[in-house]
Short mmCIF file of the C-alpha atoms (twelve columns), coordinates in Angstrom:
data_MODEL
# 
_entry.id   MODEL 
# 
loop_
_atom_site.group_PDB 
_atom_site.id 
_atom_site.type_symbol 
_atom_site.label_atom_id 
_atom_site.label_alt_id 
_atom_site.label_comp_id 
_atom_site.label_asym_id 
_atom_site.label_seq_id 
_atom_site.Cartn_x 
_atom_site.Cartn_y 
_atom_site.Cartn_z 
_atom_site.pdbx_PDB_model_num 
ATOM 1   C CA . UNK A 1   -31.326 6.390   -4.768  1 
ATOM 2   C CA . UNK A 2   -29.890 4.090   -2.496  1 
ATOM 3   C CA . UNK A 3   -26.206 5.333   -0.711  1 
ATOM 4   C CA . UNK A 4   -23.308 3.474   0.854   1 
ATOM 5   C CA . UNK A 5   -21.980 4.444   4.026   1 
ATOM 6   C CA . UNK A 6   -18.951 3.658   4.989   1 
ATOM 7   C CA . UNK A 7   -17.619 2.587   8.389   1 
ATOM 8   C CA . UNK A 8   -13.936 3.736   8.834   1 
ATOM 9   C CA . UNK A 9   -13.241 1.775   12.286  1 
ATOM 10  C CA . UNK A 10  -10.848 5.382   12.598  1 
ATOM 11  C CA . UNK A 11  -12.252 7.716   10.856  1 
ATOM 12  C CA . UNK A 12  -14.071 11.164  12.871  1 
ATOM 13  C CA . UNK A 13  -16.279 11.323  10.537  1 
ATOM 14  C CA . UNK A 14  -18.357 9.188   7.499   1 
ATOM 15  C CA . UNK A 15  -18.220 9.333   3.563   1 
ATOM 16  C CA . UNK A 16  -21.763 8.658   1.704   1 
ATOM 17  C CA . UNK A 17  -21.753 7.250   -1.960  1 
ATOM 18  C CA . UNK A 18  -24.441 6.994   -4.290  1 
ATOM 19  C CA . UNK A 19  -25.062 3.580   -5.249  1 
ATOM 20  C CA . UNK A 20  -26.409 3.196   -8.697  1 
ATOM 21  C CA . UNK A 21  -25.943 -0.504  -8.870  1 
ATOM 22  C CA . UNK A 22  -24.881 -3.068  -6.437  1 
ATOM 23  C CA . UNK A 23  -22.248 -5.788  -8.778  1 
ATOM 24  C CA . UNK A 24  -21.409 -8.072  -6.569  1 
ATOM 25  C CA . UNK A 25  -21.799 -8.581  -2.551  1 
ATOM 26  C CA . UNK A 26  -20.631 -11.763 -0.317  1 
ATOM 27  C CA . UNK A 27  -18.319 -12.774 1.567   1 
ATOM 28  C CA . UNK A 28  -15.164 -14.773 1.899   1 
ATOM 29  C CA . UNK A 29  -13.453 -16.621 4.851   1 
ATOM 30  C CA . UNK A 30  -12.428 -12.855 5.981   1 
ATOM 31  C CA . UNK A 31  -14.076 -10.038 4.736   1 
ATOM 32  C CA . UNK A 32  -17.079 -8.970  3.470   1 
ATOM 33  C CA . UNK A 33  -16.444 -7.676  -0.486  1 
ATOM 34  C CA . UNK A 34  -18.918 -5.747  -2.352  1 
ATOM 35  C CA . UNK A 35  -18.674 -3.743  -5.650  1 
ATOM 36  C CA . UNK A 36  -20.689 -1.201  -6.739  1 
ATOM 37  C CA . UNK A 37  -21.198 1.398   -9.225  1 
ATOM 38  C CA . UNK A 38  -20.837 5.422   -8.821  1 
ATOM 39  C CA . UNK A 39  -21.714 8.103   -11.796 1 
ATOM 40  C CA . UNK A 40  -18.446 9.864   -10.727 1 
ATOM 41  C CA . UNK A 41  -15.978 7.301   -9.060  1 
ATOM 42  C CA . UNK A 42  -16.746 4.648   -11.534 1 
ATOM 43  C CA . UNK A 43  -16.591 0.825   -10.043 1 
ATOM 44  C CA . UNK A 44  -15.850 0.995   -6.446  1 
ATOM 45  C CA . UNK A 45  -14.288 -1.857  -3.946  1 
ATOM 46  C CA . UNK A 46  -15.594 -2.151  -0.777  1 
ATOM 47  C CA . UNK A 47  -13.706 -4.132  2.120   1 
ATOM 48  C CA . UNK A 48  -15.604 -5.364  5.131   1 
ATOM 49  C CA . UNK A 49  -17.352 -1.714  4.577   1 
ATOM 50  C CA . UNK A 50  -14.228 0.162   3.907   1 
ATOM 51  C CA . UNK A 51  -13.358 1.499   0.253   1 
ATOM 52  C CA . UNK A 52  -10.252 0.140   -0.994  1 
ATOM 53  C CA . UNK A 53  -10.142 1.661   -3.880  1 
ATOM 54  C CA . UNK A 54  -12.375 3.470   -7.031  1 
ATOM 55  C CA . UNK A 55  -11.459 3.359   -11.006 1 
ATOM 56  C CA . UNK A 56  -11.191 7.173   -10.599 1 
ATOM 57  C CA . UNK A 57  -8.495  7.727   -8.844  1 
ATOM 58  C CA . UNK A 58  -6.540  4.357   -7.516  1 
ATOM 59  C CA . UNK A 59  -3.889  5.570   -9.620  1 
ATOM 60  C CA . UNK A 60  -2.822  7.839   -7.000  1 
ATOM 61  C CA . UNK A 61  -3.077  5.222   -4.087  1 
ATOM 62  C CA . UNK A 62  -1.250  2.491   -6.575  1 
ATOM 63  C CA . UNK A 63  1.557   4.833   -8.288  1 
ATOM 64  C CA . UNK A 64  2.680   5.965   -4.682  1 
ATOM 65  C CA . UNK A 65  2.439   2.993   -2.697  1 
ATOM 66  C CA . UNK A 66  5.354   1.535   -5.251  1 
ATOM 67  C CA . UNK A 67  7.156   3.820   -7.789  1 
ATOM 68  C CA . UNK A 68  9.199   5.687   -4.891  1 
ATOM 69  C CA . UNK A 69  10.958  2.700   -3.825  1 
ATOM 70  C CA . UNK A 70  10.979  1.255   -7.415  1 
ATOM 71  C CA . UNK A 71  13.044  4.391   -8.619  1 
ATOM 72  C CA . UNK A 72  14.845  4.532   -5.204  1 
ATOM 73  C CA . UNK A 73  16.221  1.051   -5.835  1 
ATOM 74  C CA . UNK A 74  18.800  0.654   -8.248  1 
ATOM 75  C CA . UNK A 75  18.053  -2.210  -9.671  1 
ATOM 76  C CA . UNK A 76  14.587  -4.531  -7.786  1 
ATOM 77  C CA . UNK A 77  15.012  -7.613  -8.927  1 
ATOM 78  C CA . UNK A 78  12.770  -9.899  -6.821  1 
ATOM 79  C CA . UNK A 79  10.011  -8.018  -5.458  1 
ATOM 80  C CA . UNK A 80  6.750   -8.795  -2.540  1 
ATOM 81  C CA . UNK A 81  3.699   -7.489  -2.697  1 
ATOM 82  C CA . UNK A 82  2.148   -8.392  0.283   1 
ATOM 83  C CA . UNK A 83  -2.161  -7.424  0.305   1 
ATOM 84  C CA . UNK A 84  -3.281  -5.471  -2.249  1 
ATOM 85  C CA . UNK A 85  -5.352  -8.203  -3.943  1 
ATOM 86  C CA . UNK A 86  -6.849  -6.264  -6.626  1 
ATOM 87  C CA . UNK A 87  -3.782  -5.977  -8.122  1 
ATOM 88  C CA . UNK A 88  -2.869  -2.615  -8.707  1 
ATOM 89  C CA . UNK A 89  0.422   -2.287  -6.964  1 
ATOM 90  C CA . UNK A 90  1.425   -5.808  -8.927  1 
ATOM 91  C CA . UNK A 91  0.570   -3.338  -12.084 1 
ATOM 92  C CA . UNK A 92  2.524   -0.603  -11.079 1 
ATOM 93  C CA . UNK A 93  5.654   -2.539  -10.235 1 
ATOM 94  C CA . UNK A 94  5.778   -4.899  -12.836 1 
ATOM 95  C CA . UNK A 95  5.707   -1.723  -15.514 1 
ATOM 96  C CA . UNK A 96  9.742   -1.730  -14.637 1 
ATOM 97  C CA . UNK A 97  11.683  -4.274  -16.591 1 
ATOM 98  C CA . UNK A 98  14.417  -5.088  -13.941 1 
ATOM 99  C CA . UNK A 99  11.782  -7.641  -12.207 1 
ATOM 100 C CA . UNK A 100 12.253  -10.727 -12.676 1 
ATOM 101 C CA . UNK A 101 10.219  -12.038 -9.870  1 
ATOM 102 C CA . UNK A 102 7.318   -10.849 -8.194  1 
ATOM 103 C CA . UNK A 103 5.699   -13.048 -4.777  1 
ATOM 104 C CA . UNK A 104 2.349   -11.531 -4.832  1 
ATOM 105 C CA . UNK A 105 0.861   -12.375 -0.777  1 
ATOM 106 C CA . UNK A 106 -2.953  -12.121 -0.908  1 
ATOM 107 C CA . UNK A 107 -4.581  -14.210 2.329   1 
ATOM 108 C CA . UNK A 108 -8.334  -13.435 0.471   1 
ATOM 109 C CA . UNK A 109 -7.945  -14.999 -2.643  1 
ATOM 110 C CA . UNK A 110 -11.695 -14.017 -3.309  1 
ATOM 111 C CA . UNK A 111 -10.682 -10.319 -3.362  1 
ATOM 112 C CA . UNK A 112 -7.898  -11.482 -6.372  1 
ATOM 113 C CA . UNK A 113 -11.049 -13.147 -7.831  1 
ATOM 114 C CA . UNK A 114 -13.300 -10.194 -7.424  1 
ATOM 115 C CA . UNK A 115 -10.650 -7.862  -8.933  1 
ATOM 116 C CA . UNK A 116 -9.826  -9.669  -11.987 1 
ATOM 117 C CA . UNK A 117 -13.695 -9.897  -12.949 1 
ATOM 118 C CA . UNK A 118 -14.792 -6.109  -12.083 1 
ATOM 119 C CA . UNK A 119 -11.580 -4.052  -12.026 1 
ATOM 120 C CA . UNK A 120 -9.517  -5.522  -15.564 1 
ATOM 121 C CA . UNK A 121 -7.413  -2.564  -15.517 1 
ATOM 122 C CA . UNK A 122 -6.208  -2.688  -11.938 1 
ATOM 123 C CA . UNK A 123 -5.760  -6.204  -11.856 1 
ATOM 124 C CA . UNK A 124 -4.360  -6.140  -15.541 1 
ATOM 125 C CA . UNK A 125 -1.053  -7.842  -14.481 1 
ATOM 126 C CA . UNK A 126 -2.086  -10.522 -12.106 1 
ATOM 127 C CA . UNK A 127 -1.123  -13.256 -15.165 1 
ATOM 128 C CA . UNK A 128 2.306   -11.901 -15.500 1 
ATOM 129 C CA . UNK A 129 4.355   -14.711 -15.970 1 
ATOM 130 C CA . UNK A 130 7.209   -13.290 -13.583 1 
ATOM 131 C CA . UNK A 131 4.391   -13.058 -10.691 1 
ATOM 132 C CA . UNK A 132 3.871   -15.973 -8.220  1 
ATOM 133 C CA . UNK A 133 0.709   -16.303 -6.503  1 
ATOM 134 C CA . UNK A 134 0.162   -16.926 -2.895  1 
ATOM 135 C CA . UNK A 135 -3.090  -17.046 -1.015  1 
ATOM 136 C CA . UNK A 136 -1.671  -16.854 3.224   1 
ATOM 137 C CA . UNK A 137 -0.634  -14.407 5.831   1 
ATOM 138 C CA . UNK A 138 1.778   -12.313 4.530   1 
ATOM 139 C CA . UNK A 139 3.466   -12.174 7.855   1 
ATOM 140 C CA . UNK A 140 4.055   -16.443 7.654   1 
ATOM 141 C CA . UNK A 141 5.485   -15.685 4.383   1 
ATOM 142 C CA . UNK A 142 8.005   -13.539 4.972   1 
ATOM 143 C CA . UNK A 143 9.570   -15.468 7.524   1 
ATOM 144 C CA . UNK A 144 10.894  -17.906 5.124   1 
ATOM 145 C CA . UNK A 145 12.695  -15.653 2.781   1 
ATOM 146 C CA . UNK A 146 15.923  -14.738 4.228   1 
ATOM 147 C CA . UNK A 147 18.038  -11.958 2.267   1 
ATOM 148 C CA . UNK A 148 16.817  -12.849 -0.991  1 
ATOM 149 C CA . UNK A 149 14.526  -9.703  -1.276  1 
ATOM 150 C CA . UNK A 150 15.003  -6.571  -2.790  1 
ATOM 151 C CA . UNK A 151 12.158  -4.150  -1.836  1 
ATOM 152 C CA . UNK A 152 8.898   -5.389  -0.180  1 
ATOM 153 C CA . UNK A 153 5.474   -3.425  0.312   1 
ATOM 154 C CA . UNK A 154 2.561   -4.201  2.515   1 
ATOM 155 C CA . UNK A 155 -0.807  -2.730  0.640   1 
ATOM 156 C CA . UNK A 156 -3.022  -3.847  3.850   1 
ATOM 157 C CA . UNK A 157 -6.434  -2.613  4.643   1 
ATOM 158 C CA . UNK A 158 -6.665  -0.980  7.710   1 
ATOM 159 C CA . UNK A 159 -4.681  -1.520  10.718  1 
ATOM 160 C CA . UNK A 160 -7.423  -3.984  12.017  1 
ATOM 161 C CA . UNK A 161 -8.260  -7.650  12.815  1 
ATOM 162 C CA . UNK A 162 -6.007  -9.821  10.234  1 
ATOM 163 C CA . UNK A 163 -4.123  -6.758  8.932   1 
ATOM 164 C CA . UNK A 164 -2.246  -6.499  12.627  1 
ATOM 165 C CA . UNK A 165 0.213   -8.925  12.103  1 
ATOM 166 C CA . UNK A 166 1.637   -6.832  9.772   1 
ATOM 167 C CA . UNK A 167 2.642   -4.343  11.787  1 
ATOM 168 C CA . UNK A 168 4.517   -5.685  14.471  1 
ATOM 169 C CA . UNK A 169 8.070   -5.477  15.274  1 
ATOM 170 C CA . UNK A 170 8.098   -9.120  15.047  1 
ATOM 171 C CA . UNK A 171 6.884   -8.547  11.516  1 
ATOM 172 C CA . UNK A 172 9.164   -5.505  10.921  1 
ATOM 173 C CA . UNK A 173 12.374  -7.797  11.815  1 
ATOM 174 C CA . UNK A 174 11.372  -10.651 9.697   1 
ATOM 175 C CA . UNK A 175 11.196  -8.159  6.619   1 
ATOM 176 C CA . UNK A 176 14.439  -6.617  7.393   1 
ATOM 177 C CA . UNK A 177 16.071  -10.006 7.562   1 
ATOM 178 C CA . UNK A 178 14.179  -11.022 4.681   1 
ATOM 179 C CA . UNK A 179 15.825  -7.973  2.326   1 
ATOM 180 C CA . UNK A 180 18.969  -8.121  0.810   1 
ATOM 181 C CA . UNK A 181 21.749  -6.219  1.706   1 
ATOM 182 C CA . UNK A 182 20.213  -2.798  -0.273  1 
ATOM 183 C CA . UNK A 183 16.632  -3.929  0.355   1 
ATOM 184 C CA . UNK A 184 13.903  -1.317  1.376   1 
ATOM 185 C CA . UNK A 185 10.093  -1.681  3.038   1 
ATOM 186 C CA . UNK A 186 7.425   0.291   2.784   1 
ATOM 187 C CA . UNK A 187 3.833   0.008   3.917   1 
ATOM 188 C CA . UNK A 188 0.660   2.067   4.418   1 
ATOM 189 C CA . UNK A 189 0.297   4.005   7.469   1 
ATOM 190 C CA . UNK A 190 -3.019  5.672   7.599   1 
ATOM 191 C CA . UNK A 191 -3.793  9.392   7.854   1 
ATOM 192 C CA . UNK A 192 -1.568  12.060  8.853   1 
ATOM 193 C CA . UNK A 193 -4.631  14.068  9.754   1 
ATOM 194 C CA . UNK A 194 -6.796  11.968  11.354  1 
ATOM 195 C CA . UNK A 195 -4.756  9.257   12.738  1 
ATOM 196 C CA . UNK A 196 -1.141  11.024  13.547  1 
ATOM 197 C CA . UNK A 197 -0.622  8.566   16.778  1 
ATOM 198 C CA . UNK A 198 -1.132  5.556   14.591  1 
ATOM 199 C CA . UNK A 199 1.731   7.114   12.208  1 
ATOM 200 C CA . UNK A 200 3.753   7.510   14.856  1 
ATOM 201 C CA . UNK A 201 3.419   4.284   16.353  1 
ATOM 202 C CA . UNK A 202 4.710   2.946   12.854  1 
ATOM 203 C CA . UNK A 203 7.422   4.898   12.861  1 
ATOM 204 C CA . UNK A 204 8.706   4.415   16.157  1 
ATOM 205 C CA . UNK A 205 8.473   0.219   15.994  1 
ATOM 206 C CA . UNK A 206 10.501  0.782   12.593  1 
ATOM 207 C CA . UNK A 207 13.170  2.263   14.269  1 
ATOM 208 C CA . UNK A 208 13.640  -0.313  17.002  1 
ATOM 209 C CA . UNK A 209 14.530  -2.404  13.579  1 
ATOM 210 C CA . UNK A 210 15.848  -0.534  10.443  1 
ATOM 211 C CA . UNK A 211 18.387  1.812   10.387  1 
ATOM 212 C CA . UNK A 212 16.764  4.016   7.830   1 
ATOM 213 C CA . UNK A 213 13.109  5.000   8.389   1 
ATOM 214 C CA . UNK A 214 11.101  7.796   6.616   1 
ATOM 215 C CA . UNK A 215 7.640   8.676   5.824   1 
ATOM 216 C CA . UNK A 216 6.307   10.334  2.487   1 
ATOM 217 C CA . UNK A 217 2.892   11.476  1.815   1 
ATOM 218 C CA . UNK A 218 -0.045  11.436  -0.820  1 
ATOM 219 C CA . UNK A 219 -3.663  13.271  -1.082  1 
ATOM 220 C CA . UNK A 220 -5.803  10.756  -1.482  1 
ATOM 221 C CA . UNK A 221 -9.634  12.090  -1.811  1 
ATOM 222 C CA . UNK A 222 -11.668 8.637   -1.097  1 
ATOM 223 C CA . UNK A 223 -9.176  7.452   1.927   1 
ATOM 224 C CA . UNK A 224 -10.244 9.305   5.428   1 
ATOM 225 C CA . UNK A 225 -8.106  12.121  6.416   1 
ATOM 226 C CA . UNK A 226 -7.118  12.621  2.784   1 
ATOM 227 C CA . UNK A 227 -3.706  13.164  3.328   1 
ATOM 228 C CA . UNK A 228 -2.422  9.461   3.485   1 
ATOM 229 C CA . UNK A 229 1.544   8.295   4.484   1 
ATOM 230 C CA . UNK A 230 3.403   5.619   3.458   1 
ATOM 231 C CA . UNK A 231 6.105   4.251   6.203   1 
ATOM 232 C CA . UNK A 232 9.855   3.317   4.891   1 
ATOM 233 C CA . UNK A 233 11.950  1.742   6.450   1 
ATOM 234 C CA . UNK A 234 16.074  0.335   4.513   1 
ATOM 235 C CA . UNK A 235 18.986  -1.580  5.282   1 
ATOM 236 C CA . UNK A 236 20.901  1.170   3.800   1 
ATOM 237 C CA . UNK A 237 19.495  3.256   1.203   1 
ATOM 238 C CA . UNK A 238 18.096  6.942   1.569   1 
ATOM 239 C CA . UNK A 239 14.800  6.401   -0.067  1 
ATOM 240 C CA . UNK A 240 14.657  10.084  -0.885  1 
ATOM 241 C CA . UNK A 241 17.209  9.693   -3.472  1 
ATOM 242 C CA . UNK A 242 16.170  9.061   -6.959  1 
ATOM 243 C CA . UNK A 243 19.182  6.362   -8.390  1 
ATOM 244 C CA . UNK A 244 17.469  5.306   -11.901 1 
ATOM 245 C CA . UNK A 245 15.794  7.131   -15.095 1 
ATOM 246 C CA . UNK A 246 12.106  7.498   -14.798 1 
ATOM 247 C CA . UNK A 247 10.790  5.954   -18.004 1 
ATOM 248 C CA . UNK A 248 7.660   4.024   -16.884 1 
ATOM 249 C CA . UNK A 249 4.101   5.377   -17.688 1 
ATOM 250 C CA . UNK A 250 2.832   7.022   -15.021 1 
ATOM 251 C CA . UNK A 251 -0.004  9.579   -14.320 1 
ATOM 252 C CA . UNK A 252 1.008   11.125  -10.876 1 
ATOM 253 C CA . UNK A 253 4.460   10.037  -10.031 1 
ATOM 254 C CA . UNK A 254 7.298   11.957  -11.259 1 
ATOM 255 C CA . UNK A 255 10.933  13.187  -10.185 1 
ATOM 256 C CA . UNK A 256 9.838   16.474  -8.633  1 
ATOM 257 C CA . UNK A 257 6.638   15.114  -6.694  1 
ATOM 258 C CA . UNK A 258 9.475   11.828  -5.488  1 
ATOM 259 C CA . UNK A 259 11.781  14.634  -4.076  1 
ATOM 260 C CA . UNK A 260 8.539   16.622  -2.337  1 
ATOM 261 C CA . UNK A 261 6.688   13.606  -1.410  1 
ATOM 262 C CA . UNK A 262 8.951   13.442  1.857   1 
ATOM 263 C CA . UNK A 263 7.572   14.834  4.994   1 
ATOM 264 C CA . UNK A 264 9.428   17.920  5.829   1 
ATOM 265 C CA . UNK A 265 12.371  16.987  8.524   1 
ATOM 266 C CA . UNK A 266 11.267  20.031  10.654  1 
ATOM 267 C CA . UNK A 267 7.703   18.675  10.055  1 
ATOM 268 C CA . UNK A 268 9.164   14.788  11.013  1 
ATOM 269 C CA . UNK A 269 11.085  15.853  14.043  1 
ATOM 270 C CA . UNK A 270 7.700   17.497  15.340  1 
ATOM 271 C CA . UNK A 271 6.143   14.380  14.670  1 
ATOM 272 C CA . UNK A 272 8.095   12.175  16.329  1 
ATOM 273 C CA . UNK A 273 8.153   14.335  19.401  1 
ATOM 274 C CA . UNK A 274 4.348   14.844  19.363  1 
ATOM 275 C CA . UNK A 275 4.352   18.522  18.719  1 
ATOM 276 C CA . UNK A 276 2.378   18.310  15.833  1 
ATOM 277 C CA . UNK A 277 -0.751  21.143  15.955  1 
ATOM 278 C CA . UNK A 278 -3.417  19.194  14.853  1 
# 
């Protein structure tokens, strides 16, 4: 049986899959992409050696990433979705009928390819008439849409080589000035577990910009440290607030897991003075 291992460039400690067959392997301008087959995860996506996500569960990673800030908005109208080329947080957002518009910011347009051959049900809304395409650095995007946003997220892969530009306080004040006056932000932020001084690093640079950040949580069994955040940052909007009906189909997300999601405030304010335990 042949097995994957994969190299986390954070990660303490390594995750082995069995391989049962290899579907595709090359690689683009940036990245290395492989898929490959698992008897329990199903078809699995593999960045530059890094899962990005598995049929089994990206439903987590996807439904968390974007329904928070899709049922803390009022009303999104015009929507980025900056990474995330397989598609599945372009699937999760378009399920609500108040966007119109959706940029969707992929630099790799392979890994859009890639996605919309071996993943159909991720990538099942790529074609959406209300979604415009873009293959460049989300971070050169951005710059040119001033206040006509209403809630932006960065799925990135890991906070490495092209990835960084997207979290910079350069970056951070181009999407604040790129929101409209209600607009919110949210992005990955790695692993409370294993990489807490990366969180907080996120956290504090969001702060020198919006004046509104949080952080909510997901478990997440296939991404290292398991218990993965998501950074938010708004113009003016509490993100922990719930302000429309939840009516789209969902597997994970739902009122009471929104209002729980939320780190803790004691468990925030340790955080962000570095007197976490672990």
């Amino acid at each position: 049986m042949i097995r994957f291992f994969e190299k986390d460039p954070y990660a303490p400690i390594q995750y082995t899959y069995e391989v049962e067959k290899i579907l595709y392997k090359g690689r683009s301008p940036f990245q290395e992409i492989m898929v490959f087959e698992n008897s329990y995860f199903g078809k699995i996506l593999v960045l530059d050696n890094v899962v990005q996500l598995t049929e089994r569960d990206e439903f987590i990673y996807h439904e968390m990433l974007t329904q928070v800030l899709m049922h803390s908005h009022p009303e999104a109208k015009t929507v980025a979705v900056i990474g995330g080329g397989d598609g599945g947080a372009v699937r999760e957002v378009l399920k609500h009928d108040c966007v119109s518009k959706l940029y969707f910011i992929e630099i790799d347009e392979e890994v859009i390819k890639v996605s919309k051959q071996f993943f159909p049900s991720v990538s099942s809304s790529i074609d959406d008439p209300r979604v415009e395409i873009r293959c460049m650095d989300g971070a050169e995007f951005i710059k040119g849409m001033e206040n006509s946003l209403d809630v932006i997220f960065v799925d990135s892969t890991d906070i490495i080589g092209f990835a960084k530009s997207l979290f910079t306080v350069e970056f951070f004040k181009s999407v604040r000035d790129a929101l409209t006056e209600n607009g919110m932000f949210v992005t990955l932020s790695e692993s409370l577990i294993f990489h807490k001084d990366l969180v907080y690093e996120v956290q504090n640079s969001m702060k020198l910009i919006f004046p509104i950040v949080d952080l909510y949580t997901a478990s997440i069994a296939t991404y290292a440290g398991n218990w993965w955040t998501f950074s938010v940052g708004s113009k003016s909007l509490d993100p922990r607030q719930i302000r429309k009906p939840i009516k789209v189909p969902t597997k994970l997300y739902t009122e009471e897991l929104h209002k729980s999601c939320f780190l803790p405030r004691d468990l925030y304010d340790k955080l962000m003075k570095k007197e976490l335990l672990w």
